[in-house]
C-alpha positions as CSV (number, residue, x, y, z in Angstrom):
1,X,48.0,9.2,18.8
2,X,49.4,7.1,21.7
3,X,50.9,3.5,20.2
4,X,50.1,0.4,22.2
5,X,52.8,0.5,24.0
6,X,51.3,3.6,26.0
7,X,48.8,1.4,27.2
8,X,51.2,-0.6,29.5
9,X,53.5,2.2,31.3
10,X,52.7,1.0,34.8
11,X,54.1,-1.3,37.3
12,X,53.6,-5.3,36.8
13,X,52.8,-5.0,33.0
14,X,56.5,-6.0,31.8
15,X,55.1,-8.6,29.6
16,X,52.4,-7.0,28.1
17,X,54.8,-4.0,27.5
18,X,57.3,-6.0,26.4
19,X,54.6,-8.1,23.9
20,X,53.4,-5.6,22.3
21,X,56.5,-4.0,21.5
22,X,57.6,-6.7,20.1
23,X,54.4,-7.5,18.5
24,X,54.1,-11.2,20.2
25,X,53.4,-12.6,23.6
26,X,55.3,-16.0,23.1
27,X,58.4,-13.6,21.6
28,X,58.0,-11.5,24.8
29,X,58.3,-14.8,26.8
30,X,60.9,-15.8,25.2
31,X,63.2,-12.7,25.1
32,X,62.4,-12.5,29.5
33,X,63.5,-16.1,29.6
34,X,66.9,-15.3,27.5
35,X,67.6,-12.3,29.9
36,X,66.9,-14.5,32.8
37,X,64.0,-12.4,34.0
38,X,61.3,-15.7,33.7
39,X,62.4,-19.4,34.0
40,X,61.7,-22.3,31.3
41,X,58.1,-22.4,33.6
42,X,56.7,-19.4,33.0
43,X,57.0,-17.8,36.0
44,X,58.8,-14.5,36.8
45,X,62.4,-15.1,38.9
46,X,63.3,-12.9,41.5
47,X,65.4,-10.5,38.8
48,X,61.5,-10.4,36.9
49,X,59.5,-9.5,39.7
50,X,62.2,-6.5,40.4
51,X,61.8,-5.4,37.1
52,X,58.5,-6.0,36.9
53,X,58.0,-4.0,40.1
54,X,59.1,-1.5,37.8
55,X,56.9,1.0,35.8
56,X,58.2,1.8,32.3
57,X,60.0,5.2,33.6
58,X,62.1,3.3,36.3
59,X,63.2,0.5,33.9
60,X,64.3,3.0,31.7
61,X,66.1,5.0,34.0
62,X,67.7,2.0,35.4
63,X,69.1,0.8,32.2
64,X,70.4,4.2,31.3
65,X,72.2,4.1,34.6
66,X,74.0,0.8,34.1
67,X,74.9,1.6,31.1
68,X,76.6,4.8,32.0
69,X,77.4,4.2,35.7
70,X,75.7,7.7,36.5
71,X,73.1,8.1,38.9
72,X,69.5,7.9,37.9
73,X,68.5,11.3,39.0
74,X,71.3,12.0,35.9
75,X,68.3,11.5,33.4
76,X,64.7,12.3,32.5
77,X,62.8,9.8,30.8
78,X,60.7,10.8,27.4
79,X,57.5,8.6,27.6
80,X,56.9,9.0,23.4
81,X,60.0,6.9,22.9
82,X,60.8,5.1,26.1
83,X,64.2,6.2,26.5
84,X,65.9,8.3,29.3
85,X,68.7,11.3,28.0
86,X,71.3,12.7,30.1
87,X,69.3,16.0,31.8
């Protein structure tokens, strides 16, 4: 059985993804605004809209990469727990 986060893979749903991980849309908020991705208005910055451009996979392939410094293609991406493993 899919958990709600399944429901909100695709691209521009980075708040509702976010939310229901979380479990709260105001928690969602303000985690985005502490990461810079949405200013003290509500509205996405440019970083946001990037990553909100974003469906699930690519956000979590990015992150890998920065954190290792290797290459996205480096990775494949596991849907079930929204993480991406060295291939």
């Amino acid at each position: 059985m899919p958990n709600a986060t399944q429901k909100f893979m695709g691209k521009h749903q980075l708040i509702d993804r976010l939310a229901a991980q979380v479990g709260s849309r105001d928690m969602a908020i303000d985690i985005l605004r502490k990461r810079g991705h949405m200013d003290s208005k509500g509205q996405l910055t440019a970083e946001g809209r990037a990553r909100d451009a974003m469906t699930a996979e690519e956000r979590a392939l990015d992150r890998a990469s920065k954190a290792t410094g290797a290459k996205p293609s480096a990775f494949k991406y596991n849907p079930k727990t929204n993480r991406a493993t060295r291939r």
